[in-house]
C-alpha positions in Angstrom: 197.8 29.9 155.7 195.1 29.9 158.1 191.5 29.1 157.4 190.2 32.8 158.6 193.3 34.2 156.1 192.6 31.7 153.0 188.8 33.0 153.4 190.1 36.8 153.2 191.9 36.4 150.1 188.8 34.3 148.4 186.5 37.3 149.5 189.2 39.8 148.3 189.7 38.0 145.0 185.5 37.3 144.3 185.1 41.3 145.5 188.0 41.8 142.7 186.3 40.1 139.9 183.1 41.3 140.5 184.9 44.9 140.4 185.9 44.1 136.7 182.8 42.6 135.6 180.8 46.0 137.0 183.4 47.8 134.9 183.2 46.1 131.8 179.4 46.1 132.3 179.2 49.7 133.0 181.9 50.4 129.8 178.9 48.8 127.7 175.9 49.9 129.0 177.7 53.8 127.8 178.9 52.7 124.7 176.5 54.2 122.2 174.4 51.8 120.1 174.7 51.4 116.4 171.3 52.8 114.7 171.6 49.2 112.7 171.2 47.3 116.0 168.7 48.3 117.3 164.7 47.9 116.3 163.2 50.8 113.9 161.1 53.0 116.1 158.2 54.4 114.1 155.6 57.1 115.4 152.0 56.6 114.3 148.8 57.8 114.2 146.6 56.0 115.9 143.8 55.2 112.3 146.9 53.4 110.8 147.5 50.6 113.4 146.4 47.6 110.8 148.3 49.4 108.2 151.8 49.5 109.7 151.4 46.3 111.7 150.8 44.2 108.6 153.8 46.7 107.3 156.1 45.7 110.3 155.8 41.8 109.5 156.6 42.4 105.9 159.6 44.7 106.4 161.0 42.1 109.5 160.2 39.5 106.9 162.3 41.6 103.9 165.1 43.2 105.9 165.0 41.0 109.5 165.5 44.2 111.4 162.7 44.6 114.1 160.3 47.3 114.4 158.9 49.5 117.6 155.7 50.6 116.6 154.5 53.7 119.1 150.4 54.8 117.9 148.9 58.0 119.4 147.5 61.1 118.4 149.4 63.0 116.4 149.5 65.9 118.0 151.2 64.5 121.1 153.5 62.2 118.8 153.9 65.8 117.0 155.1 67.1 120.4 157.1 64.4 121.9 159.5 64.7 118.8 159.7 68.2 119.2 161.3 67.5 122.6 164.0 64.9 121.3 161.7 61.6 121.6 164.0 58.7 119.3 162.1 57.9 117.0 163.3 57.7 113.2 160.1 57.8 111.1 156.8 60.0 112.1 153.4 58.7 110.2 150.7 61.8 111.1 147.2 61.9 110.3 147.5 65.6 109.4 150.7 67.3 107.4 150.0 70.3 109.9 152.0 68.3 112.3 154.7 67.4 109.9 155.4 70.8 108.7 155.6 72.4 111.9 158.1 69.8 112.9 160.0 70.7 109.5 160.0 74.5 110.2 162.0 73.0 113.7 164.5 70.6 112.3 163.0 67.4 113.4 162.3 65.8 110.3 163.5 66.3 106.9 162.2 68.6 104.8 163.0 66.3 101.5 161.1 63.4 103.0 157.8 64.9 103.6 155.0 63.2 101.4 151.3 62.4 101.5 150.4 58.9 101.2 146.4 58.6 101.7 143.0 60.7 103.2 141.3 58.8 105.8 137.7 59.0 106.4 135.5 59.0 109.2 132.2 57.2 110.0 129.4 56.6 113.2 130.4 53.2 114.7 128.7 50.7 117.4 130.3 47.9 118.9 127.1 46.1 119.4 123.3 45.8 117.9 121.9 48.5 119.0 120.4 51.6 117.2 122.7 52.5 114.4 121.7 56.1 113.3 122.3 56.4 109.1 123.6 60.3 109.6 124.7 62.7 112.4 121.0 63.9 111.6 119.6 61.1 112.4 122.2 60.9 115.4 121.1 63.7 117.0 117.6 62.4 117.3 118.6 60.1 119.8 117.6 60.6 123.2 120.4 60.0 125.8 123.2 58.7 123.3 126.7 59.1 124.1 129.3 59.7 121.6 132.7 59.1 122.0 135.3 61.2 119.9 138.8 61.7 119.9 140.0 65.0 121.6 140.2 67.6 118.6 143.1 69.2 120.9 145.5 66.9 119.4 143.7 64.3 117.4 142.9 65.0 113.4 140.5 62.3 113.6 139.2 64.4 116.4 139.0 67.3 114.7 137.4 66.7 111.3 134.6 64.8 114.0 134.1 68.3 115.5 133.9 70.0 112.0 131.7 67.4 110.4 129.2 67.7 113.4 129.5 71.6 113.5 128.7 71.6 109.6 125.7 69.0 110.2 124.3 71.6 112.4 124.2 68.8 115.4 127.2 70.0 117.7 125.4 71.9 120.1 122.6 69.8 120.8 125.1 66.6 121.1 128.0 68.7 122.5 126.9 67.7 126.0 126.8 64.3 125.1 129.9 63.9 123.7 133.0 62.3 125.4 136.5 62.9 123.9 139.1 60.2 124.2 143.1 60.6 123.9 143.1 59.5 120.1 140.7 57.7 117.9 141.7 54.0 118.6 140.9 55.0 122.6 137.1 56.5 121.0 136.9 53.0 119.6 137.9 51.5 123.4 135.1 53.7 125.1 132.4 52.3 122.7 133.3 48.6 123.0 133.4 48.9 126.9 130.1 50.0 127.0 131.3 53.6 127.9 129.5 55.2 125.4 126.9 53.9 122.7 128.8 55.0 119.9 131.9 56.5 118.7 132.6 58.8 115.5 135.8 57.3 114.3 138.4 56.6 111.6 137.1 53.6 108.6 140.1 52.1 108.7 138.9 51.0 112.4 135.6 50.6 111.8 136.0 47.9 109.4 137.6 45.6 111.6 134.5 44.6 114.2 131.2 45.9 114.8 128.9 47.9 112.5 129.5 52.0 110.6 128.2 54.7 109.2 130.1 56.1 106.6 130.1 60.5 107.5 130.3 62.2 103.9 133.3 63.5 102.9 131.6 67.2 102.0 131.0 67.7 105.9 134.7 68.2 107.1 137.9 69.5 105.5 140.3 66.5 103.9 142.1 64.1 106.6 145.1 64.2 104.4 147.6 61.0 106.3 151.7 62.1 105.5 155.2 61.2 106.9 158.6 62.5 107.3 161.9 60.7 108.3 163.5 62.2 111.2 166.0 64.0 111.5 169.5 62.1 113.4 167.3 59.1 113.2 168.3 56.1 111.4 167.1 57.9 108.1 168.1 55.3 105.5 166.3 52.7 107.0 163.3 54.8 107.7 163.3 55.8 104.1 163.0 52.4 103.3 159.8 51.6 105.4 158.4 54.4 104.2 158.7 53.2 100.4 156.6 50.5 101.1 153.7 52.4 101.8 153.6 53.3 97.9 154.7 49.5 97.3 152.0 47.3 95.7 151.7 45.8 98.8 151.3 49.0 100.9 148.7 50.5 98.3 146.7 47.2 98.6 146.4 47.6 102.6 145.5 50.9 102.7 143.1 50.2 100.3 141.5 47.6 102.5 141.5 49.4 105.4 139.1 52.1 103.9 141.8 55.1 102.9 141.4 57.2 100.0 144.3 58.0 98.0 145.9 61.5 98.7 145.0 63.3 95.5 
């Protein structure tokens, strides 16, 4: 066999096996994936980021199954498992959320439970003026405030409420500059964007100095959660449950939340 022939049929071969491999590759990449092998993928509110990450250790820790933690507004979270988004367990600031997703299908009904109230407070990053009341907060001359947008952020919206109620929003209203979600309000105010931010204790407790806003001046921030539905339900069943673990309790506790009665 010639040199310029023996060459063909190496080409021909290596084309051939690469062929197969392509075909067994593709064959896999379709097959669908067990619920069991992949990571749990959990939609949260943005307030309960040191919550579920300390939950996520212990639950990798208990079960060795990895989790996906996704934190937002609600509201959008709300929406983007309206529209099929795969996620199997939905943590929202506000059961609003949760039962209009339940009056849909998306997450099941059985599951639905309150687990704490948040609260909300005046928070600086740095030493400056640290005003004792949105009274007092008003006073300020050229402050800006940063708040999360009460379109689709609880956090956001009890801030609007609790200003409207202090009888400060429209003197500040001009001042104020609204941020995706509450951990983003945070962001703006340790960036230097704005001087302070109105946002949830469970954040303010980790850096930087607060306020706490008085529970009387906006309606509850009740936190819930619902398994969804086609999701890998058992298993987000079973993170859930240790939010009412003594372990769970203990964090929320520390991170400022009130219990949900």
């Amino acid at each position: 066999m010639s040199d310029k022939a023996a060459g063909t049929v190496v080409t021909t071969r290596r084309h051939a096996v690469l062929a197969l491999c392509w075909t067994v590759f593709g064959s896999c990449a379709k097959k669908p994936q067990n619920p069991t092998e992949r990571p749990l993928r959990i939609a949260a509110a943005a307030d309960v980021e040191p919550v579920f990450s300390a939950l996520a250790t212990l639950y990798r820790k208990q079960h060795g199954r990895e989790v996906v933690l996704s934190f937002a507004a609600s509201g959008s979270l709300a929406k983007q498992i309206e529209h099929g988004a795969p996620f199997d367990l939905f943590a929202s600031a506000s059961g609003d959320h949760i039962e209009r997703l339940a009056k849909k299908g998306r997450v099941r009904t059985e599951s639905i439970r309150s687990y704490a109230r948040g609260r909300l407070t005046i928070w600086t990053a740095g030493s400056g003026k640290l005003p004792q009341s949105l009274a007092e907060l008003a006073t300020l001359p050229n402050i800006r405030v940063a708040v999360a947008n009460p379109e689709h952020a609880p956090y956001g919206q009890a801030a609007v409420a609790a200003l409207q109620r202090a009888g400060v929003y429209d003197g500040l209203a001009r001042r104020l500059v609204f941020a995706e979600n509450v951990r983003q309000a945070q962001q703006f105010a340790e960036s230097g964007n704005t001087e302070l931010a109105i946002i949830a204790r469970s954040l303010a407790g980790r850096s930087g100095r607060f306020v706490e806003i008085p529970l009387s001046l906006h309606p509850p921030i009740v936190q819930s959660l619902a398994v969804i539905t086609g999701g890998d339900e058992a298993r987000a069943s079973e993170f859930a449950e240790l939010l009412f673990s003594p372990d769970g309790r203990r964090l929320l506790r520390d991170s400022g939340f009130l219990p949900p009665d």
